[in-house]
N, C-alpha and C positions, 0 to 999 in steps of 0.2 A: 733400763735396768740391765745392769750385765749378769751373764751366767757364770759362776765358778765351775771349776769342776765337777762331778760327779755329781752337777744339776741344780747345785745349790742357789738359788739367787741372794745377789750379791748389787751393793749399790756405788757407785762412785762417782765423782769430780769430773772424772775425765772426758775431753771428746772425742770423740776419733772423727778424722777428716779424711775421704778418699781424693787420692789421687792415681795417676797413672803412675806404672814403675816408668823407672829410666830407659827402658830396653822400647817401653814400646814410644815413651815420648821421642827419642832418640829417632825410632823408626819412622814416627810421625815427621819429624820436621824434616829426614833426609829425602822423605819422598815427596816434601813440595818443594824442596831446591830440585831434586830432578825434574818433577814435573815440569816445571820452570825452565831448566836447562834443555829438557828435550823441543821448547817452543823458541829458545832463542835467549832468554834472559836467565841472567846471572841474579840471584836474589839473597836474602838472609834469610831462616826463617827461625824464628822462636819459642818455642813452648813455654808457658807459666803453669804454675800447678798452682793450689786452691790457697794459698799465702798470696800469690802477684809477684812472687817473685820466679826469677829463670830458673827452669829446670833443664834446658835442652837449648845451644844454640847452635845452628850449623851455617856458616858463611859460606857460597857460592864464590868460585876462584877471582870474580875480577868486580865485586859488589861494590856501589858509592860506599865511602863512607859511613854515611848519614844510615846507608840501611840496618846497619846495629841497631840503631839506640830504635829507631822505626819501628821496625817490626817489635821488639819488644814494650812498644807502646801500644801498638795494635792489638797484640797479643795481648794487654796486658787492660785494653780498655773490651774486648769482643768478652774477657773473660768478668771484669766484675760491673760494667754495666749491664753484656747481655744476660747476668745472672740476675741482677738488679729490674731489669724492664722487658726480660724473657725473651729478648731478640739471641739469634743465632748470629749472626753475623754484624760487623761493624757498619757494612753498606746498609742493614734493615735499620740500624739506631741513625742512621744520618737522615734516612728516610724517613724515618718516624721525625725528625727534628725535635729529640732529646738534646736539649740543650742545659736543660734545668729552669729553676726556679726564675721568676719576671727579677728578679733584684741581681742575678748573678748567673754564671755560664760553668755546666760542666766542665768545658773545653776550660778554664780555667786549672783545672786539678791536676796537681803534676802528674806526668807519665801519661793522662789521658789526652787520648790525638784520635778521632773523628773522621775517621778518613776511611775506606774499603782497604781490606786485607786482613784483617782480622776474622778470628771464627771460633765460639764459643765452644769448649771439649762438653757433651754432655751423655750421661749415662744413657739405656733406654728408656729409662724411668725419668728423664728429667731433671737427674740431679747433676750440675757441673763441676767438674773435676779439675778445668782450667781454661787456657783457652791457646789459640797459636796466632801469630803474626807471620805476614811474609812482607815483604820490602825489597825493591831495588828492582823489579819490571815497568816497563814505561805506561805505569796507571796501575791504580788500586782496583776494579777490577781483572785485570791479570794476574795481581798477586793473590788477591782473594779467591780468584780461579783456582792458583795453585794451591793452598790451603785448604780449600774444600775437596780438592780431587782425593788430597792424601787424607783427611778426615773418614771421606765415604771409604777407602779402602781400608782402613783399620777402625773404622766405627765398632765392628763385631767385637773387637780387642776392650772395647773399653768397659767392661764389667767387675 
């Protein structure tokens, strides 16, 4: 139930969905490309906000190709699987071997990719607001390294 003005309660249709602003998703993904770049690899990294689609991508000066579409798969599967089966990150759902259903394969579902580097954005309450991908370091733990470092530094931000 929503509130009107001057207290009145008021009922409607609508939803409201949070997400991050642009200022801080922005902030997020630049600071796992540096993180990145301070270790030696050049990466992408991506934010999705609570649609699955890009809200933030920042490419690293000399990234494969491939680490576009990458990282916003990672990003894009840490965000509505680890919302889906409560994992934080995409290395805990590989571990888990979420795969899906005995007749058929998550890894099947466009844009989902199963692999380390992804890491779910979530409030402190639990609720997830999106998620980021990093791509193009030599292994998905190191890109996931870097997505977690810039996570824990603006985690406070995400309210």
């Amino acid at each position: 139930m929503a509130t009107a003005p001057y207290g009145h309660a008021t009922t409607t249709n609508l939803v409201t969905t949070q997400k991050l602003d642009w200022q801080t998703a922005e902030k997020l993904a630049a600071d796992a490309v540096s993180t990145c770049a301070k270790h030696g690899f050049s990466v992408t990294a991506t934010v999705v906000d609570p649609t699955g689609h890009q809200q933030v991508v920042i490419k690293g000066d000399t990234v494969p190709l491939q680490s576009l579409s990458v990282s916003y798969r990672k990003a894009y599967t840490a965000y509505s699987y680890g919302m889906a089966f409560g994992k934080n990150t995409t290395s805990e759902l590989v571990a888990a071997k979420l795969t899906g259903p005995a007749d058929g394969s998550l890894a099947t579902v466009p844009e989902v990719l199963f692999i380390a580097g992804g890491v779910t954005l979530r409030k402190a309450d639990g609720t997830v607001l999106g998620g980021i991908g990093v791509s193009g370091a030599p292994g998905g733990d190191k890109d996931e390294a870097c997505a977690l470092a810039a996570v824990e530094k603006f985690r406070t931000d995400f309210h």
